[in-house]
N, C-alpha and C positions, 0 to 999 in steps of 0.2 A: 520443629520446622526450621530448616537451611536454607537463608537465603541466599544470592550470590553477591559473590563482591563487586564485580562488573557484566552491566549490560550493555547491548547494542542497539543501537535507534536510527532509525531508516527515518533520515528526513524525506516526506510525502506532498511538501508544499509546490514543487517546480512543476507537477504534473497534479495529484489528485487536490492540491489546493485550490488550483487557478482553473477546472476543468469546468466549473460552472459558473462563472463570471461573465456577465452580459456582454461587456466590452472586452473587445478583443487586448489582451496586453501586450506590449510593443516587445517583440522578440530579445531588445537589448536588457530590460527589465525583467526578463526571464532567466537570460543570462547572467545577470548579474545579482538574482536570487542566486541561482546555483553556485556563484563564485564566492557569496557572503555563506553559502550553507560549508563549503566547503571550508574558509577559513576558518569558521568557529568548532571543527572539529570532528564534523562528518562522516564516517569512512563509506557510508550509502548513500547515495541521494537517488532519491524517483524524477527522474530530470523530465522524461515526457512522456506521450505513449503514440503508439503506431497505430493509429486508427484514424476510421474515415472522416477528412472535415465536414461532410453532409451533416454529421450525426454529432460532433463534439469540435467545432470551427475553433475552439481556442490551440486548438494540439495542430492546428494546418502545419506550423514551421518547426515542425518535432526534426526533420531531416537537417535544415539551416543550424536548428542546436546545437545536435548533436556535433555536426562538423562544429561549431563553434569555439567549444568547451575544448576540444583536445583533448587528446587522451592522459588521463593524470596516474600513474602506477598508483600513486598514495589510497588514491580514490575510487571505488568501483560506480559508476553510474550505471544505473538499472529505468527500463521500459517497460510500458505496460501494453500486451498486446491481447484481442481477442481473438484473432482468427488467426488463418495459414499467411494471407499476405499481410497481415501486420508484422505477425513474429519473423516474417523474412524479410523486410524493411530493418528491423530492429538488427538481425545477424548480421546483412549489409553494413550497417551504420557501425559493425561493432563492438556495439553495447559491452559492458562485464559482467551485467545481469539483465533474462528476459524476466519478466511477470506477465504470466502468462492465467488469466482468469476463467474459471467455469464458476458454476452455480451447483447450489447445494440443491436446488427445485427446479423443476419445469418450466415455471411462470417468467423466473429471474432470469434462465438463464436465456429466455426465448425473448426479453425485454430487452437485455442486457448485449445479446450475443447474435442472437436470431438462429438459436439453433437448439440442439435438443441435450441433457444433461450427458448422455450417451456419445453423443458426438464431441461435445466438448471435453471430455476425459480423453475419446481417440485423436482429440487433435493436439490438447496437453502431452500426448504420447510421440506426437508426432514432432512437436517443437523440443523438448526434450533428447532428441536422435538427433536432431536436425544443429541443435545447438552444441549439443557437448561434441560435436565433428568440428567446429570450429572453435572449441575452447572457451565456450561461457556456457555461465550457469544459470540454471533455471528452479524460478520461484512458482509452484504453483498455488495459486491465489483460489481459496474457493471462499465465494461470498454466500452473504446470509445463512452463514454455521447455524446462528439462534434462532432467530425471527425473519419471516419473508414479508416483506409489504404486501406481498397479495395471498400467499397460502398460510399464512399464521407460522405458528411456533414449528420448528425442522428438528426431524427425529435425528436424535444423536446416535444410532447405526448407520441412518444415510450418510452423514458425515464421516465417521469414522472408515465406512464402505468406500468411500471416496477417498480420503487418504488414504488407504490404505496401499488401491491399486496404483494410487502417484507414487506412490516411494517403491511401490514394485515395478516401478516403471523406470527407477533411477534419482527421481527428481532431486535438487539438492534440498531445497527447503519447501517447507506445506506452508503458507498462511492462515490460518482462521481470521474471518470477515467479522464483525456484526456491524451488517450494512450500515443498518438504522439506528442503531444504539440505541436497540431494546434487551439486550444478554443484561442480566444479574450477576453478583460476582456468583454465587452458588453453581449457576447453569454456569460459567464461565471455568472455575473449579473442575466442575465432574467431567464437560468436555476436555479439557483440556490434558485432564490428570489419566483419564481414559484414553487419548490419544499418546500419550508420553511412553504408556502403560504397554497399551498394543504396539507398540513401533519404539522399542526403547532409544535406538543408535536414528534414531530421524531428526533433521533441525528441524525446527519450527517457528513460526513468529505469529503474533497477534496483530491485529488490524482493528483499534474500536474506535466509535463513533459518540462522540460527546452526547447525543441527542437531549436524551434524559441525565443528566450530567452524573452517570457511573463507569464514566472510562478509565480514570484510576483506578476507581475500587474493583472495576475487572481487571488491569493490569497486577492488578496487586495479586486479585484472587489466580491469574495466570503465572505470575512469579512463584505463587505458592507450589504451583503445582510440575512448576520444573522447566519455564521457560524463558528463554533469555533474549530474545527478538521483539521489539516492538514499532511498529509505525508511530510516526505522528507528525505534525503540520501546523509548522510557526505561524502563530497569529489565530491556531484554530480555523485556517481558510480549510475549505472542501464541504465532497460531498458526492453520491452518486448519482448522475443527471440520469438514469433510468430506475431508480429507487424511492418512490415519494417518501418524506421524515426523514433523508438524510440529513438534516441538516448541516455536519460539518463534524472533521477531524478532531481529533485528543490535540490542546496546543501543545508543542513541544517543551515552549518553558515553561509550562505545568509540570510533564514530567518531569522532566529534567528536575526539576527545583526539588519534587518529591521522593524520587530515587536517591540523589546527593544529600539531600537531608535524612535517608534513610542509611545513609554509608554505603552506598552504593554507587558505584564509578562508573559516569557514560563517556566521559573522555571529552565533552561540551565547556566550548571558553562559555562562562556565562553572562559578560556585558557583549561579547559577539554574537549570542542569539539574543539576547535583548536589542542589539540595532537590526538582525536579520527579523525578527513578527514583527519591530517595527514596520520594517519597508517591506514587507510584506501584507499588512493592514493599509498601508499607502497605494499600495499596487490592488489591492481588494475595492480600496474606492476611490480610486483612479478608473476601475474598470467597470463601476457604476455610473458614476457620474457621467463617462463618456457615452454610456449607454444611455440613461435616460437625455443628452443632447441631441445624441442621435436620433 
C-alpha cells in the first residue's frame, strides 16, 4: 500500500458549516471565516451556495459574499448549487468552482432538490456546458453514495452509473457524499477503489460526515484506495438540513493533525486553524444563542 505524500482539503465551514444554524450569522463573520480559512492555508474554500433563502435563510447574502471576498488568484472559491438558477447565480458571481449536487436516490434527491435523480444528472450536464464556456470548473457532488435516510443502504452500480455518466459529461471532479455518516471504511474502500478502477484519469474527492465517529477511518480507508481530495469543516460545524442524522462535518483539525502525523502534507498553518474552529465554534454559538432570544 502507497500512500501519498500530499493531499488537498476543501475547507466546507463558510457554506456547509453554517447552513444549519438557527441564527442567522452576520455576513461580516462569514467573511472573515473565509479570510482566517484562507490565511491558514486553504487553496479551496466552500464559501457559500446559491440557493433559495425560503429553504436555507442562512445562504440569503451568498451574492453580498461573494462580491465581498474578491477575487483571490491564490485561491479558488467554490459554491454549492442545486438547480439551473442557482448554478447561474454562481457563473454570474464568478465563482472558480461550481458544486453542483444530485442524489445517488430518489427519496434524497426529491428532499434535497425537488426533482428526480434523472433530471438532476441532466442538469449536472447542463451546468457543466454552461460553466466551462466561462472558465470554471465543476464539482459534481452526489450525496448519499452509502446510506439514504429514507431508502437504506445505496447499491454501488447506482453510484458508480452515476459517476460514470459525470465524467462522460466533462465534469472536472465527482464527490462521493456519506450524507449521514453511516459508510464503514470497508464499504468506503470497495466504492471507492471501484470507482478509481472504472474511471482511472477521473479526480475525485470524498465528503464524510462524523455521525458515528468513522470519518477518519473512511478517509483513511479512501486514501488507501487512491484518493486525494477531502472536505471538511473547522469546529466539525455542518450538516444536511434535508437529511435527518446528519449531524455534522469531519473537523478539519482532526484531519489535518491525522494526515501530518501520518507524513502526509496538506499545506495547513496549524495554530491558524487552531484560531479558525475556534471562531468558528464562536460563530456556532453565536447563532444559537441568538436564536433561542429570538
Amino acid at each position: 500500500m502507497t500512500l501519498p505524500e500530499k493531499v488537498e482539503i476543501v475547507e466546507v465551514s463558510p457554506r456547509d458549516g453554517l447552513q444549519m444554524l438557527p441564527g442567522f450569522v452576520p455576513t461580516a463573520d462569514k467573511i472573515r471565516l473565509i479570510e482566517m480559512a484562507r490565511a491558514a492555508g486553504f487553496k479551496r474554500i466552500e464559501a457559500v451556495s446559491f440557493v433559495s433563502p425560503k429553504h436555507v435563510p442562512q445562504m440569503a447574502d451568498a451574492g453580498e459574499i461573494m462580491q465581498s471576498i474578491g477575487d483571490d488568484p491564490n485561491i479558488a472559491e467554490m459554491a454549492l448549487a442545486l438547480n439551473r438558477k442557482g448554478y447561474r447565480r454562481a457563473i454570474e458571481a464568478s465563482v472558480d468552482w461550481i458544486c453542483y449536487v444530485t442524489a445517488a436516490t430518489e427519496t434524497m434527491s426529491s428532499k434535497n432538490a425537488n426533482t428526480t435523480v434523472a433530471d438532476g444528472i441532466a442538469m449536472t450536464r447542463e451546468c457543466i456546458a454552461e460553466a466551462h464556456e466561462r472558465g470554471i470548473r465543476v464539482r459534481a457532488s452526489i450525496a448519499v453514495c452509502w446510506v439514504c435516510p429514507y431508502e437504506g443502504r445505496v447499491s454501488k452500480d447506482r453510484v458508480l452509473e452515476i459517476a460514470g455518466e459525470m465524467a462522460e459529461a466533462g465534469v472536472d471532479e465527482i464527490a462521493f457524499n456519506d450524507t449521514v455518516g453511516k459508510a464503514t471504511p470497508d464499504d468506503v474502500y470497495e466504492l471507492c477503489r471501484s470507482a478509481r478502477n472504472l474511471l482511472p484519469n477521473q479526480q475525485f474527492a470524498g465528503h464524510f460526515h462524523d455521525t458515528n465517529f468513522t470519518a477518519l477511518a473512511n478517509i483513511y480507508a479512501a486514501l488507501t484506495a487512491g484518493w486525494r481530495i477531502f472536505d471538511s469543516s473547522a469546529g466539525g460545524l455542518g450538516g444536511c438540513p434535508f437529511s435527518p442524522g446528519a449531524s455534522g462535518n469531519v473537523a478539519t483539525e482532526k484531519v489535518v493533525w491525522m494526515l501530518e502525523n501520518m507524513g502526509i502534507e496538506t499545506g495547513i498553518d496549524a495554530e491558524k486553524l487552531k484560531a479558525l474552529a475556534a471562531f468558528a465554534k464562536s460563530v456556532e454559538a453565536g447563532a444559537k444563542s441568538a436564536a433561542v432570544v429570538g
